[in-house]
N, C-alpha and C positions, 0 to 999 in steps of 0.2 A: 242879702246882696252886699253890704255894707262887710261883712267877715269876708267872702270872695275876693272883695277887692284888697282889702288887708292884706290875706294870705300873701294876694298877689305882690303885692309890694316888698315884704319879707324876703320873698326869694333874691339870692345875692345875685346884680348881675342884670333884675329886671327893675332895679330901680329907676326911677327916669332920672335921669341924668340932667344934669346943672347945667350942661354946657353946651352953650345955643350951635356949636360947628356937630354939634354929635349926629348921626342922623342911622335911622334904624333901616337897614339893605334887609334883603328876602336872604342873603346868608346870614344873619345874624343868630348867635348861637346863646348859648347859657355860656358864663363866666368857667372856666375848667375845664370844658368840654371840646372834644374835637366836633368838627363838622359830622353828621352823620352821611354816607353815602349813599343815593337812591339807588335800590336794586335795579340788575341789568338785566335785561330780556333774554332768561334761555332760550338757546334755537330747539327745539321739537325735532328730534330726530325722523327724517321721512324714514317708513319704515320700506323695509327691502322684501321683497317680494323673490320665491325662487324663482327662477322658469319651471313651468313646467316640464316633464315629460311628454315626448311622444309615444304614446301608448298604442301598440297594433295587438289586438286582443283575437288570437287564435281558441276558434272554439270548433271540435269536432267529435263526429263519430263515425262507424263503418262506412255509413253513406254520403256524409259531405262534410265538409269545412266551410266555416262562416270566418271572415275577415271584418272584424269589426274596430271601427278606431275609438278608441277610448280616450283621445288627448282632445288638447282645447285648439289643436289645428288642424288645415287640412293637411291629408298624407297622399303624396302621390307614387302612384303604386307604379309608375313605370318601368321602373328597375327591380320588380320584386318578384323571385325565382325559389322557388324551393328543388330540396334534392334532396336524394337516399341517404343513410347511412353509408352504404357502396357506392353514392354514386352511379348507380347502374339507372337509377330514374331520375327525369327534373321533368319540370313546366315551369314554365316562363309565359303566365296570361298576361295578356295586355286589358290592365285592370285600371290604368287610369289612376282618377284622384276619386280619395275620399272624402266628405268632410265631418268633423265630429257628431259622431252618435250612429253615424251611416255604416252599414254591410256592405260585403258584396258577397258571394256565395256558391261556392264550387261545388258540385252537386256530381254524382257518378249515376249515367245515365238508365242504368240497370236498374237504378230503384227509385221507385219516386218518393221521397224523404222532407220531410217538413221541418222548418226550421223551429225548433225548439223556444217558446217563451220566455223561457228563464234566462236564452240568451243575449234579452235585449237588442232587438237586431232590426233598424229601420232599411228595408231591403231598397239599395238601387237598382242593382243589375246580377247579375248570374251571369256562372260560364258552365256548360254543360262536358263532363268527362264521357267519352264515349264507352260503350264495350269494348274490354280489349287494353284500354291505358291504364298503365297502372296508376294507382292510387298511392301517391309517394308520402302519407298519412300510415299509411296500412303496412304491418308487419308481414313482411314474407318469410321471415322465419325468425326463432327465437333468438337470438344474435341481436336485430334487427329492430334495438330500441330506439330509433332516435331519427327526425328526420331535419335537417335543416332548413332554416330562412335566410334566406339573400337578399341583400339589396346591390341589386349589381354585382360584383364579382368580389364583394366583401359579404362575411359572413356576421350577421347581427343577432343572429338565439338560434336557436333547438330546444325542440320539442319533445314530448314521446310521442311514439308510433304507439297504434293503437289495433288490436285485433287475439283472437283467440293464443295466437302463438305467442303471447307474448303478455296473455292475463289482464288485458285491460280492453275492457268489453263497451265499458258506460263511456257516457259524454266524459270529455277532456276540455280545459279551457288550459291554454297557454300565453300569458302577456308577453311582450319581446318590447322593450324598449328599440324606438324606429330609431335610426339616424336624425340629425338636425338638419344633413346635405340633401334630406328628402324630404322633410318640408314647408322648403322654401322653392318655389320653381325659379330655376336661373335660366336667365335668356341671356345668350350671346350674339354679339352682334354680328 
């Protein structure tokens, strides 16, 4: 104990000092030395998060199409129209809202068709095609790859047509990123 305190004495600077006005402050430094500076508090970047997408996950074959939402909102399907390649076919269902993980499922009344497992599809509701309407899905002739999705009188994806003429037989899944102005439902006043 006796060498500790030595040492201490040694250091230039820590000697006690003679002179009765001197008096030791909490800044009080070594002799030479600058004041040392307390670190300052970095701020933690919040981290940013994307939006997601809104995801409408078309999944289909000869006998129906499933509309599935794959995003983390709901999608309201009011404004949502499909059409031909030509244009010679649309529907316009009044399909409502959906909300994430939920189906809805257009079914061609001609066959009774079951929705497939692998397409994750919590059903709400169905619209029934009757005999007779075409299936604006389905290839009418080889040309006749592609049919389009609308939302409202804007066009948002295309997909393939599916059917013999046109070599694509098996189930088809097609994502289409939805619009943002569907949703959100806006109310005016």
């Amino acid at each position: 104990a006796i060498l500790a305190v030595a040492v201490l004495l040694i250091i230039p600077g820590l000697l006690p000092s003679t002179d009765i006005n001197t008096t030791l402050t909490p800044d009080a430094s070594i002799a030479g030395e600058a004041t040392p500076v307390p670190p300052t508090a970095t701020p933690t970047p919040v981290p940013t998060v994307a939006p997601q997408e809104a995801i409408l996950r078309l999944n289909y074959n000869v006998d129906l199409i499933v509309l599935v939402n794959d995003g983390p909102s709901t999608l309201y399907m009011d404004q949502l129209g499909f059409r031909s390649a030509e244009e010679t076919y649309s529907l316009t269902p009044a399909l409502g809202a959906i909300q994430p993980g939920e189906c809805l499922i257009v079914k061609n009344s001609a066959q009774s068709a079951n929705v497939p497992d692998v397409w994750r599809c919590t059903e709400v509701r169905s619209t029934t095609i009757t005999a007779g309407e075409p299936r604006f899905w389905f290839a009418d002739s080889d040309t006749d790859q592609s049919f389009g999705i609308f939302s409202d009188s804007r066009q948002v994806g295309d997909c393939d047509t599916i059917g013999r003429l046109v070599n694509r037989m098996d189930d088809v899944s097609c994502p289409v990123e939805w619009p943002d102005f569907d949703t959100e439902r806006q109310i005016i006043n």
